[in-house]
N, C-alpha and C positions, 0 to 999 in steps of 0.2 A: 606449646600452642594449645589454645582451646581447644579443646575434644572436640564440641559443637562446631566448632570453624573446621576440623580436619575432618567430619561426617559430612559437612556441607559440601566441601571440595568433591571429595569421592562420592557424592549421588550422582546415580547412572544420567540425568537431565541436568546437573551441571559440566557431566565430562562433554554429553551430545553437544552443548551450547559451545563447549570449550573449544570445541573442532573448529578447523576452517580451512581454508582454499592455498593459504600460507601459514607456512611454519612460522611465521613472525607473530602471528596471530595469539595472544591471548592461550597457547598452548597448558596445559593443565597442571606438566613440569613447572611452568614458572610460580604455581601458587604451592607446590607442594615443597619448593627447593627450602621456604626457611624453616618447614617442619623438619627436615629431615637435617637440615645442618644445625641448628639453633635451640633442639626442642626443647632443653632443659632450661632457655632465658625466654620463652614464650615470646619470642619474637613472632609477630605477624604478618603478612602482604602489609606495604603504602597504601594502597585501594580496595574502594569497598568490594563486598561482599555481593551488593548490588551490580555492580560494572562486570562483576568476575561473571556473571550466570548470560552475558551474550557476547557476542563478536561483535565485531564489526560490520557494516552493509555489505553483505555477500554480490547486490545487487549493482553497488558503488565502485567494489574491487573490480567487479569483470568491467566496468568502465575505465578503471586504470590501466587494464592487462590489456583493454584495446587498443588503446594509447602505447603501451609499452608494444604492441605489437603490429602498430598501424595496419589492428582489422577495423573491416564495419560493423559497428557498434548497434546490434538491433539487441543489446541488453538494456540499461537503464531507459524508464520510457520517458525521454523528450526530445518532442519535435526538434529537427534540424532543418526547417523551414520559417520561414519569417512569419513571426506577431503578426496582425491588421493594422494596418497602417494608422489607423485615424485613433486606435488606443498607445501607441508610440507618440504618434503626435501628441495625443493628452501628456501622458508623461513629461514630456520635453515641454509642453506649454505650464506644467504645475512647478518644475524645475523653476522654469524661469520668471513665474511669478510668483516665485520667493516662499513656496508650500516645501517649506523645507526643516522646519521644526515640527516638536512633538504635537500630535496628533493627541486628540482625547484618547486617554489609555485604549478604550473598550471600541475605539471606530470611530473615523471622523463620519461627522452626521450625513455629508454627502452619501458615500457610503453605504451605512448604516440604512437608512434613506432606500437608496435605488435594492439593498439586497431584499428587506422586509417587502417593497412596493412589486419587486421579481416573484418571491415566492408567494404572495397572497392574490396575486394575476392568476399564475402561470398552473398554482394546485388548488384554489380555493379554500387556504385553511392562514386568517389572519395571523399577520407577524408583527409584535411593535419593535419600532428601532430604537426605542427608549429601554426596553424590560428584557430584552427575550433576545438581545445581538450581542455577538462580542467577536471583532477584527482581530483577528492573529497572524503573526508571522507561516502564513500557509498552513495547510490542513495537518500537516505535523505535528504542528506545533499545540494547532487546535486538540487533534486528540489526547496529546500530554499531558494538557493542562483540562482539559475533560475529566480523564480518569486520576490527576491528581486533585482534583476537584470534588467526585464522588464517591471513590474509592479508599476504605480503610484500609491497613494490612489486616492479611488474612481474611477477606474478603474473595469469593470464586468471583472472575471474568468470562464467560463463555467466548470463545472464538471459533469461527468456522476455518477448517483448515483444507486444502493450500490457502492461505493466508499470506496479505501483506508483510512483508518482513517484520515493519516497525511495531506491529500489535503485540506482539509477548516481550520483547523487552518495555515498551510502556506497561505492560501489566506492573512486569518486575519495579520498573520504581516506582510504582504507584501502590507497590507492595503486599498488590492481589498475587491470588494463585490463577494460572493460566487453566480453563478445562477446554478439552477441545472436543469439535464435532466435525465428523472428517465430509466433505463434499464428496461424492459418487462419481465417477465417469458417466460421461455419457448414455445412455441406450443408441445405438443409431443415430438419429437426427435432432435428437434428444438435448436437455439440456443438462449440468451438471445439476447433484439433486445429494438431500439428506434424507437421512433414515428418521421419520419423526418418532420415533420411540426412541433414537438413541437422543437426539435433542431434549424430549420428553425426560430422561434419564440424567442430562447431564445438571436439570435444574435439580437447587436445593434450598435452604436457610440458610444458606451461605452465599449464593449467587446476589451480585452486585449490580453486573449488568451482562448484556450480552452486546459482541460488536457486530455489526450488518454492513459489510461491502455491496454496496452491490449501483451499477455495472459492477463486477467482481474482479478484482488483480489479484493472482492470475491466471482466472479460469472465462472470463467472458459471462460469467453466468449473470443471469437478470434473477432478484430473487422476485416472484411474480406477484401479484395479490393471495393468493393463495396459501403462497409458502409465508409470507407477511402477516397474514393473519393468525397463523398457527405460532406463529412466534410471539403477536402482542400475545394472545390468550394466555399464553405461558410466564409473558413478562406482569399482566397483569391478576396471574393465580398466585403468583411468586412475590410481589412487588419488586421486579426489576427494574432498570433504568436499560433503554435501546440506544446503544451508542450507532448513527451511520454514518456512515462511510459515502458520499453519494457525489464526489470529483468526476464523475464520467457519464452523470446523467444526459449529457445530450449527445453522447455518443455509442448511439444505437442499430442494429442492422435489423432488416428482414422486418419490418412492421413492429417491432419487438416498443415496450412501453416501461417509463418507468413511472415506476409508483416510489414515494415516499412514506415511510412508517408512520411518519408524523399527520401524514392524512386520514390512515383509519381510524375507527371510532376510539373515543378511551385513553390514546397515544399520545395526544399533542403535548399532554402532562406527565408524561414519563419517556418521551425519548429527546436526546438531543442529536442535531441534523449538522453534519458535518460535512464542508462546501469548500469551492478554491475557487481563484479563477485561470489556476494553471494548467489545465489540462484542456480546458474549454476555449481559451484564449492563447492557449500556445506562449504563454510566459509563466516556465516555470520557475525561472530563476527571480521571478520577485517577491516571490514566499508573502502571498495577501491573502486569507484564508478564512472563516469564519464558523463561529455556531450558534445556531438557532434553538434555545433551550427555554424550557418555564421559568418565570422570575428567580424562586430561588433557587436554581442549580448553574442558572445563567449569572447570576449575584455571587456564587464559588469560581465559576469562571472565570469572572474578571479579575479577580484576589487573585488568584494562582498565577492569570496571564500578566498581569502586571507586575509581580514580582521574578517572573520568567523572562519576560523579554520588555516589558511596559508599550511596545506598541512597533505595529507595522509601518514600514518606510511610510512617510505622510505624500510625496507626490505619485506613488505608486498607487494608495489608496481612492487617489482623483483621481487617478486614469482608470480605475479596476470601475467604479463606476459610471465612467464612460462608457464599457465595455457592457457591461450590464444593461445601458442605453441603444446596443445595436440593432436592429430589425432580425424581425423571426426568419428570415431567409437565410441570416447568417446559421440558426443553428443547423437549416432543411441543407444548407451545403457542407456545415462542415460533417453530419453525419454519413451523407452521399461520398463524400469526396475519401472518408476513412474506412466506407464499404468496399471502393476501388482498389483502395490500397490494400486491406484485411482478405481479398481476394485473389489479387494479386502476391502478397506474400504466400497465403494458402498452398495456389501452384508451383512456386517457386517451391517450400519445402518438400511435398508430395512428391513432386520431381525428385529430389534429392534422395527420399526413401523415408522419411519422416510418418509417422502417424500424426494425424494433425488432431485435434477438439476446436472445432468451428465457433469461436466466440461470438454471442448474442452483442455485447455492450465490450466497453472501453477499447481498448487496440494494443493487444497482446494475443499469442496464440499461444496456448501448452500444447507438447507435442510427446510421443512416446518415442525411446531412442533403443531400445531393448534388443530390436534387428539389428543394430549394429556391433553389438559381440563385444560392447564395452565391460569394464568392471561395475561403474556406477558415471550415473551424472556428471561428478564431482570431475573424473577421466576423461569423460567425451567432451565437456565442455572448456579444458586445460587444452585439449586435442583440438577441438574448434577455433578457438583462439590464436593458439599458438602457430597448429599449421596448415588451417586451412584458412583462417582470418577474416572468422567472422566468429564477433561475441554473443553470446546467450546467456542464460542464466540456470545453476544449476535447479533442479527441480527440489530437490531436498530440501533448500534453505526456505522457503513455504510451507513445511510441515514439521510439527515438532519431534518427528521421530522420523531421520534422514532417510531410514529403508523406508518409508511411503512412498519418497520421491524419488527415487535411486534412477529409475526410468525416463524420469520426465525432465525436460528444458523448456524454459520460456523463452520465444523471441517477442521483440516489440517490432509495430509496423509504423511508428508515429514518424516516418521518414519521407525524407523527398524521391522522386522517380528514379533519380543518378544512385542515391543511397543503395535501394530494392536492388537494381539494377548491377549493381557493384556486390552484392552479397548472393545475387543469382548467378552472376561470371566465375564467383568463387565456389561459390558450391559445386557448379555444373562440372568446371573445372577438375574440380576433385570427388567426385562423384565417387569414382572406383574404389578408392582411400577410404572413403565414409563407410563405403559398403562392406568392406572387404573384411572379413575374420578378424577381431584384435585379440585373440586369446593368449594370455601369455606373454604380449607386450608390456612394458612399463613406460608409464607417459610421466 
């Protein structure tokens, strides 16, 4: 075997990635078996090099093990509550009158249309639907083909971490190097926060871009004007590119405001805005997605997305602009209506003996788990699943060095009342179980 392929294998950030929730998983044994039985015919892994350095969605699996253990499911965040009715009905009316072939690769112009005429309303900083858009199969896919768009190998990506799962593996095939900058706890009533000298630190001549969640998954954090600013400054000392993240902009608590990067000064030419209408509209399963970049990074966009997937379902993309069509009252209810819930969930864990972090934006809570005398994350939330049956998500898989998160779980609240309700009966339930000493157990 390649020498270089057997040092690869054994770096300490390929064995981390190599871990997972299941022994089936991508285990690190599997890559080292043909060095050690073959090594004199240089036999190699089937798969690359690239596949070998993540798992699988940590986030996806506890959706399985919910299923496999018919708990309630407040891991993966999607509503289990019904779409709006009148963008259903679009869908079914695009079906039926025959919008059922390929779309322009980059957005039908409908679309294309309502997203540019949205954001140039709604923030005051023009969009053309002709230069500057490009429709993707969801914000996934959007980001992929983002950073395989702008990104060379060996190129830094900055990312803020607890991080979205899917951010460092899209580094990886996009062939950057992942740096990360870790988000702070709270202070009290506080919101989660960066050290700007270690951000300061993490730029170089080598940084490519940096990624900006924000509402943030999954921390709740809103990154404010302030924190925004400090960051163009840095993308434009550096000549960076701002990749965001910005699927949960209208799900806001407490007076809280979202700003997009691409409004302040300097930015609208160096960041690209990365949007859905899954989270907003409560269909995530249509994967209709978009970004809003300067000509020519939006002109690598489309090449990559075309060649990736060549275009989002075509009547899903009428109804997605339907939706985009609805009155401002819908977004003044759905934020109200997932304060309800984000508060409700709140008590429900506190109850249970949880540390909660009270998210500003999208609808997730991180929670500390440390009073309960588990081993790590990874234990409490095999233990939640399994027997007291309710899924979460272990806190580790958000940061790229597992003991960050050893402590921490995420629950999602993007559920119905019966859902909340059904994962409060279980907790309460088992309350004493949660509480009680697990030292020296094996789960």
């Amino acid at each position: 075997m390649d020498p270089t392929y057997l040092s690869y294998l054994m770096d300490p950030s390929y064995r981390r990635l190599s871990g997972s929730l299941s022994a089936s998983r991508c285990p690190i044994d599997r890559y080292l078996l043909p060095f050690t039985h073959s090594m004199a015919s240089n036999v190699r892994p089937r798969t690359s090099l690239k596949a070998a350095r993540f798992t699988e969605s940590v986030i996806r699996e506890m959706t399985r093990l919910s299923h496999q253990h018919k708990a309630v499911n407040l891991s993966q965040g999607f509503p289990d509550f019904p779409a709006p009715e009148a963008i259903k009905a679009a869908a079914c009316d695009a079906i039926n009158a025959d919008v059922n072939q390929y779309a322009v690769t980059w957005g039908a112009k409908p679309l294309r249309d309502a997203i540019a005429a949205d954001f140039s309303k709604r923030y005051g900083t023009p969009v053309n639907p002709e230069t500057n858009l490009t429709v993707c199969c969801g914000s996934t896919e959007a980001m992929v083909a983002t950073m395989l768009a702008i990104v060379d190998p060996g190129d830094e990506v900055i990312v803020f971490e607890p991080f979205y799962e899917n951010y460092g593996p899209d580094a990886v095939l996009s062939g950057a190097t992942p740096r990360y900058v870790q988000l702070r706890e709270p202070e009290g009533k506080g919101d989660w926060w960066f050290d700007r000298d270690e951000l300061r630190k993490a730029f170089n001549n080598r940084t490519r871009a940096i990624i900006i969640n924000t509402p943030n998954n999954p921390t709740g954090k809103i990154f404010d004007r302030e924190d925004l600013t400090e960051i163009a400054r840095l993308c434009q000392e550096w000549g960076a590119i701002a990749v965001t993240d910005e699927i949960y902009e209208h799900i806001l608590y407490d007076g809280a405001v979202h700003v997009p990067m691409a409004t302040l000064d300097g930015m609208a030419d160096r960041t690209v805005t990365i949007n859905s209408v899954s989270k907003t509209f409560s269909v995530t399963g249509w994967r209709v997605g978009w970004t809003i970049a300067p000509p020519d990074i939006a002109g690598a966009i489309r090449k990559v997305h075309d060649f990736l997937t060549v275009g989002a379902a075509a009547p899903l993309q009428e109804a997605s602009a339907a939706a985009l069509a609805l009155p401002e009252s819908y977004y003044r209810e759905l934020a109200s209506s997932y304060q309800i819930k984000r508060d409700r969930l709140m008590g429900i864990l506190k109850d249970a003996g949880f540390v909660c972090f009270e998210p500003r934006g999208a609808y997730y809570i991180m929670t500390d788990i440390g009073a309960f005398g588990f081993p790590d994350d990874v234990a409490f939330a095999r233990h939640l699943v399994s027997e007291i049956g309710v899924a979460a998500v272990p806190g580790s898989s958000f940061y790229h060095d597992p003991a960050a998160g050893r402590t921490k779980l995420r629950f999602c609240f993007c559920k119905k009342e019966e859902t909340l309700a059904a994962a409060q009966e279980r907790l309460t339930r088992s309350r004493a179980a949660l509480q009680a000493p697990r030292a020296g157990v094996t789960h």
